[in-house]
C-alpha positions in Angstrom: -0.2 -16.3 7.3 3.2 -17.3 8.8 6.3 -15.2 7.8 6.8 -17.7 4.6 3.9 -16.7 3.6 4.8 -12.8 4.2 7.8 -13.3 2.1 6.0 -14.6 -0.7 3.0 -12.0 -0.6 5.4 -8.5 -0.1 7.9 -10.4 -2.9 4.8 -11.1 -5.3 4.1 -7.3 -4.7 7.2 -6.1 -5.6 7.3 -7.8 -8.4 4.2 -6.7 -9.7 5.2 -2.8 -8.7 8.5 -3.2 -10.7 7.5 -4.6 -14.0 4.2 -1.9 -13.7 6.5 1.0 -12.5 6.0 2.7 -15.9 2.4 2.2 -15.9 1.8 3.2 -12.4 3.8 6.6 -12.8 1.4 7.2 -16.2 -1.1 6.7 -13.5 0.7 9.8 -11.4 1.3 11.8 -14.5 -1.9 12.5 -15.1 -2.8 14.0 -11.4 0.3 14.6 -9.8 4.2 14.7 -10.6 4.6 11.2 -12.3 6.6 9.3 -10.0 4.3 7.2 -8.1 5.4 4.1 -10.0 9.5 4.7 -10.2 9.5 5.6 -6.4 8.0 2.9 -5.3 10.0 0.4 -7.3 13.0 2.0 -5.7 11.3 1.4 -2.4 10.1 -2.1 -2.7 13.8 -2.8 -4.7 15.7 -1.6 -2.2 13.7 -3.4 0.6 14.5 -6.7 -1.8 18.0 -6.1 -1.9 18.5 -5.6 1.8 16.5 -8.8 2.3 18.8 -10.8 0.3 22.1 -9.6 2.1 20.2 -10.2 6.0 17.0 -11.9 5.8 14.5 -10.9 8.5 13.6 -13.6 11.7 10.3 -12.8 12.3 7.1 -11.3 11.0 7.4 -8.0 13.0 11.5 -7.4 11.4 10.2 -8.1 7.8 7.4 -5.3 8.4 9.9 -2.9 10.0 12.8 -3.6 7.4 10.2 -2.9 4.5 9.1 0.4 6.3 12.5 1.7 7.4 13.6 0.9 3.7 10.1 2.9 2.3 11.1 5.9 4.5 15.0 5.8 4.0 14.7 5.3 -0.2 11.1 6.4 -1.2 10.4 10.0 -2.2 7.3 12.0 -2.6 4.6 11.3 -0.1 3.9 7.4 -0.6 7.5 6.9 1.6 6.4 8.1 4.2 2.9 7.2 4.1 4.0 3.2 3.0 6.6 3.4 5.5 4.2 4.4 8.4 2.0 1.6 7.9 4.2 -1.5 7.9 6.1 0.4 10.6 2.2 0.1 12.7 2.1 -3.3 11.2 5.5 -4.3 12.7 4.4 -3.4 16.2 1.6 -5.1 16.1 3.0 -8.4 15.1 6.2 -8.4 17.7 6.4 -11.5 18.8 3.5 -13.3 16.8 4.5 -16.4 14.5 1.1 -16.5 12.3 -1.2 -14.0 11.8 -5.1 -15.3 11.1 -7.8 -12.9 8.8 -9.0 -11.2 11.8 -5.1 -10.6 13.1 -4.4 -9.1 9.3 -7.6 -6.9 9.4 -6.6 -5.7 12.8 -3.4 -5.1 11.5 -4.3 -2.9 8.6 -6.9 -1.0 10.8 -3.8 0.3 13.1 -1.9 0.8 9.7 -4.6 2.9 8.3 -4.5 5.2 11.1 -1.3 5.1 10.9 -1.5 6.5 7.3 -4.2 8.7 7.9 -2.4 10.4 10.9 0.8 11.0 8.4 -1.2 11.5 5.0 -4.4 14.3 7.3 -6.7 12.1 4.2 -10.0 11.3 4.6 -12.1 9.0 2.3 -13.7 10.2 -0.5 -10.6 12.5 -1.1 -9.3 10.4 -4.1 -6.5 8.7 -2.1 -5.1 5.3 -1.3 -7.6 6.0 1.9 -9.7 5.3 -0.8 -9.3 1.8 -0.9 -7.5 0.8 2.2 -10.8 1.4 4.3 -13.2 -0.4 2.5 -10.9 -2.8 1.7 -10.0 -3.4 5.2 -13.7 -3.2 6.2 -14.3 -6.2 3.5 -11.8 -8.0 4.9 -13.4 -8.1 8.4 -17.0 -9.5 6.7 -14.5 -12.2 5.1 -16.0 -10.5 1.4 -12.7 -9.1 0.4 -12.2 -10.4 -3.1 -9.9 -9.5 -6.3 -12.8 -8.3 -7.8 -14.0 -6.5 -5.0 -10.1 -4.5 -4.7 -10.7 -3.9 -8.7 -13.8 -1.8 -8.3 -12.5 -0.2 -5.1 -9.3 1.3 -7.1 -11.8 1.9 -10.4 -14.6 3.7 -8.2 -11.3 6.2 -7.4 -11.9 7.7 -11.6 -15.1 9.6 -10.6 -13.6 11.2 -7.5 -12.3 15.1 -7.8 -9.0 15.0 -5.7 -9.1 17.4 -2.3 -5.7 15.9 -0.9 -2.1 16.1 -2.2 -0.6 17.5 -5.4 -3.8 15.8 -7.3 -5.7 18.8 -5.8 -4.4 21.6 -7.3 -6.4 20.3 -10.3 -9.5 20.3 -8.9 -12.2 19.2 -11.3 -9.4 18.1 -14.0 -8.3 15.7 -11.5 -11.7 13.5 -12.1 -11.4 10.6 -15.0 -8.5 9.4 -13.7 -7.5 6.6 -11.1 -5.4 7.4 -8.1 -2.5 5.9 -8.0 -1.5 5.2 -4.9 -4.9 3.4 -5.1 -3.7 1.3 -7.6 -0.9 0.4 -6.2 -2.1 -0.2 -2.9 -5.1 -2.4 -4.8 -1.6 -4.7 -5.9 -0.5 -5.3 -2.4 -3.7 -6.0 -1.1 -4.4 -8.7 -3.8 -1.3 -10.0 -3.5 -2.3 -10.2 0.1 -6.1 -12.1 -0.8 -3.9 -15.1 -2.6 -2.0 -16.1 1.0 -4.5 -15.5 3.3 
């Protein structure tokens, strides 16, 4: 993946997030305060807009200018968590011109602990941990598929939330699919179609 093909994936993603915003906070309403979806089309908006005025060089600027915009403009916990992973993912691609699948799955293992040192989340506590590791552990056996991200976000539904506000409602929180899984499930299929 060079930084055209960056472009078009976190674009692609963006796109997706805005004309699902609605959807996505439906997602958020039912665990936690409904505004999983709008915030992150302000994020991903915002980064879009401040793309167009300066375009980024490099690999490494687009990943900072998308996580300086998530932190600056994004509200509730996925700002902070979004933006500390392609903040990790810009340092690790300073000065690289093409990333291969093993670079990309490097990449997201240092992003992951970038979000789990932010987010204190574990797996199996219903969040977008939830389908960033085995995603990312797919990835590295070269088995990731569309498919494969589908079921990852779905098998989210049976979980009981132990993390965020989802786990105030314990057992209530179960039938339902987290959704900064689902959102995170976008951007990493988005990712699959330019690898």
């Amino acid at each position: 993946m060079n930084h055209g093909g960056l472009v078009v994936w976190l674009k692609a993603w963006a796109d997706q997030v805005n004309s699902e915003k609605d959807f996505i906070s439906d997602l958020d309403n039912a665990i936690g305060d409904g505004d999983h979806g709008f915030n992150m089309s302000k994020g991903l908006t915002a980064y879009l807009d401040a793309r167009a005025v300066k375009p980024a060089e490099t690999i490494s600027d687009e990943f900072k200018m998308l996580g300086m915009t998530m932190l600056s403009k994004v509200g509730g916990a996925s700002g902070p968590l979004f933006g500390s992973a392609f903040l990790s993912m810009s340092k690790d691609t300073a000065g690289i011109d093409e990333l291969s699948v093993d670079d990309v799955a490097k990449m997201l293992s240092n992003a992951l602990e970038a979000i789990q040192k932010r987010g204190k989340a574990a797996v199996g506590e219903k969040t977008m941990i939830d389908v960033w590791h085995p995603a990312i552990e797919l990835l590295k056996k070269n088995e990731l598929t569309q498919e494969a991200i589908d079921g990852l976000v779905n098998a989210t539904i049976p979980m009981m939330a132990t993390k965020g506000r989802a786990a105030y409602l314990g057992e209530r929180s179960i039938g339902h699919i987290d959704p900064g899984s689902y959102s995170s499930g976008l951007m990493l299929k988005h990712l699959l179609t330019v690898l």
